[in-house]
N, C-alpha and C positions, 0 to 999 in steps of 0.2 A: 538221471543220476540219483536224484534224491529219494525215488523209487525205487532204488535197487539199495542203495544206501540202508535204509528203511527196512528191507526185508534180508537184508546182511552184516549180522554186529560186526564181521571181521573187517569191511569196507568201513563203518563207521569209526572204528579203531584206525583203520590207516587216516583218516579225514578229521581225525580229532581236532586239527589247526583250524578245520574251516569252522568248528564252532565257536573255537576259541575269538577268529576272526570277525564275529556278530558286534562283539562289545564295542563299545567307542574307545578311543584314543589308545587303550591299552596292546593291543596288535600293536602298531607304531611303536611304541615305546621298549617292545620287549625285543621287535626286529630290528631298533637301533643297541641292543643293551651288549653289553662285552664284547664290543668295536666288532657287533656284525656278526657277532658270533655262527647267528642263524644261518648266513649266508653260506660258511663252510661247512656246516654239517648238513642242507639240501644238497650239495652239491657232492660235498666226499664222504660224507657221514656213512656210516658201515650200512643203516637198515634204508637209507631213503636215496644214499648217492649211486654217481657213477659205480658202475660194476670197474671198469679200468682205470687205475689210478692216477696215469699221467694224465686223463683226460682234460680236468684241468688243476691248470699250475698256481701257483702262488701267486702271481702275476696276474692270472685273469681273475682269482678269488678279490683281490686287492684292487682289483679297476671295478667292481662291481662294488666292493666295499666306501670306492671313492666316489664317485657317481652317486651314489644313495646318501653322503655324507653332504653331498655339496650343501649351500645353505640356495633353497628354494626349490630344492628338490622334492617332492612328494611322494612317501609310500603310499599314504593313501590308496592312490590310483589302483596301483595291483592288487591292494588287502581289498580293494572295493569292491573288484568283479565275484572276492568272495561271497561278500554281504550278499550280492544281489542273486545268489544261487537258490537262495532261502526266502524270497520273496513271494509272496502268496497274495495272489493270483498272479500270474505272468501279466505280462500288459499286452501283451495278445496270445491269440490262439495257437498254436500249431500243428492242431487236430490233424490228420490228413492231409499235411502236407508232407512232399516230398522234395529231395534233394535232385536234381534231374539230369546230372554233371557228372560222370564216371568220377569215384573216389576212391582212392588207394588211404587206408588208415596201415600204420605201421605202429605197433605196438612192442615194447618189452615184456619178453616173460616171468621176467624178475622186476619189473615195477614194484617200488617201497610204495605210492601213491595209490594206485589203482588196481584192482583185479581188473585178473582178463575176463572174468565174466560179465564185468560192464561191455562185453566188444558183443555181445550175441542178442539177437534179435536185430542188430541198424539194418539188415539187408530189408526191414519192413520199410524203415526211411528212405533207404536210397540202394534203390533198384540195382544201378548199376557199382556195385561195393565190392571191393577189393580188401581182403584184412590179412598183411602178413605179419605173422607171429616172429620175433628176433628171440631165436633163445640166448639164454645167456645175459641178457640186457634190459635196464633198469629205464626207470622214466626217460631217462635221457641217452634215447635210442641210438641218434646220430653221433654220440660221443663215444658211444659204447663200442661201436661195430668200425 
């Protein structure tokens, strides 16, 4: 990812959060700021959300909103697996390895997040790969279709 990242400003541009997500405490504080704000614009926001709009409702915005608000609740966690995308050196190899499990990846063609040209080369990983393309449909494939 960080290699294709790297040799694509336009993926960099879609990934700006995960730089942003480096800092300390300030992630946290910006994805609690204007009761959540963040939350409904990943999810319905025009350039990053669901392509169909009843996907989700007020009601599932707002139980996501509540859950994150509880007191002992940690964003941390999720902003974390950012941080750690950008760690140098990996803490092991993964030289020549492979995945060796038949994998079906399901991808949207309209992902605000990711290009689909992050999906080409995996069949070097994993032999047995499956990639179907959903046109029409944004990161959030299953909601979309």
């Amino acid at each position: 990812f960080v290699k294709y990242m790297q040799s694509h400003f336009s993926q960099s541009l879609r990934s700006w959060y995960m730089l942003l997500f480096q800092l300390p405490w300030l992630p946290e504080v910006w994805a609690r700021s204007f009761d959540f704000e963040m939350i409904t614009e990943v999810f319905k926001g025009k350039q990053m959300g669901c392509r169909r709009a009843d996907a989700f409702t007020e009601e599932d915005l707002e139980a996501f909103k509540y859950t994150f608000a509880k007191p002992g609740v940690n964003m941390s966690a999720g902003i974390n697996y950012y941080r750690a995308v950008f760690k140098i050196p990996p803490s092991r190899s993964y030289k020549n390895t492979k995945v060796t499990c038949p994998t079906l990846l399901i991808w949207g063609d309209q992902d605000g997040f990711l290009e689909v040209g992050l999906t080409e080369g995996l069949n070097k990983f994993v032999p047995d790969f499956t990639l179907k393309m959903v046109a029409g449909a944004s990161h959030w494939v299953q909601q979309d279709q």
